[in-house]
N, C-alpha and C positions, 0 to 999 in steps of 0.2 A: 210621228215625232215632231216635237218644237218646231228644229230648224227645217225640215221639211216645209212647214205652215208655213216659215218666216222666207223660204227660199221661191217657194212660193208667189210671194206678196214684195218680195224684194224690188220687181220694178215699179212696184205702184207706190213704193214709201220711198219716203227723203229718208236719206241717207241720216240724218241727224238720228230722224225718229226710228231708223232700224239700229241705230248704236242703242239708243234706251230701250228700247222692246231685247235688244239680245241680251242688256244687263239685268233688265228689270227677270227676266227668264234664268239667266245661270245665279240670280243671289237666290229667288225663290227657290232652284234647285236643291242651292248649298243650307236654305233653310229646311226644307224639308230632309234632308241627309239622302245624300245620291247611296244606292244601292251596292 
Protein backbone atom coordinates (compact mmCIF):
# COMPACT_ATOMS: atom_id res chain seq x y z
CA UNK A 1 0.00 0.00 0.00
CA UNK A 2 0.73 3.86 -0.64
CA UNK A 3 1.30 4.74 2.87
CA UNK A 4 3.16 1.90 3.68
CA UNK A 5 5.89 3.08 0.84
CA UNK A 6 5.46 6.65 2.31
CA UNK A 7 5.89 5.35 5.94
CA UNK A 8 8.53 3.86 4.90
CA UNK A 9 10.54 6.87 3.40
CA UNK A 10 9.15 9.01 6.07
CA UNK A 11 12.59 9.65 7.69
CA UNK A 12 14.34 10.27 4.72
CA UNK A 13 11.68 13.09 3.34
CA UNK A 14 11.15 16.69 4.65
CA UNK A 15 8.30 16.89 5.90
CA UNK A 16 7.18 19.51 3.37
CA UNK A 17 7.80 17.16 0.44
CA UNK A 18 5.89 14.13 2.50
CA UNK A 19 2.71 16.69 2.76
CA UNK A 20 2.73 16.84 -1.28
CA UNK A 21 3.53 13.19 -2.00
CA UNK A 22 0.62 12.27 0.60
CA UNK A 23 -1.76 14.91 -1.36
CA UNK A 24 -0.44 14.35 -4.68
CA UNK A 25 -1.44 10.38 -3.67
CA UNK A 26 -5.18 10.83 -2.00
CA UNK A 27 -6.24 13.30 -5.23
CA UNK A 28 -4.94 10.60 -7.58
CA UNK A 29 -6.90 8.30 -5.65
CA UNK A 30 -10.14 10.33 -5.62
CA UNK A 31 -9.32 10.60 -9.54
CA UNK A 32 -9.19 7.39 -10.14
CA UNK A 33 -12.56 6.49 -7.91
CA UNK A 34 -11.55 4.73 -4.56
CA UNK A 35 -13.34 1.27 -4.56
Amino acid sequence: MVLMFISRHILSVQPNTLCLIIQAELQSQLNRGLP
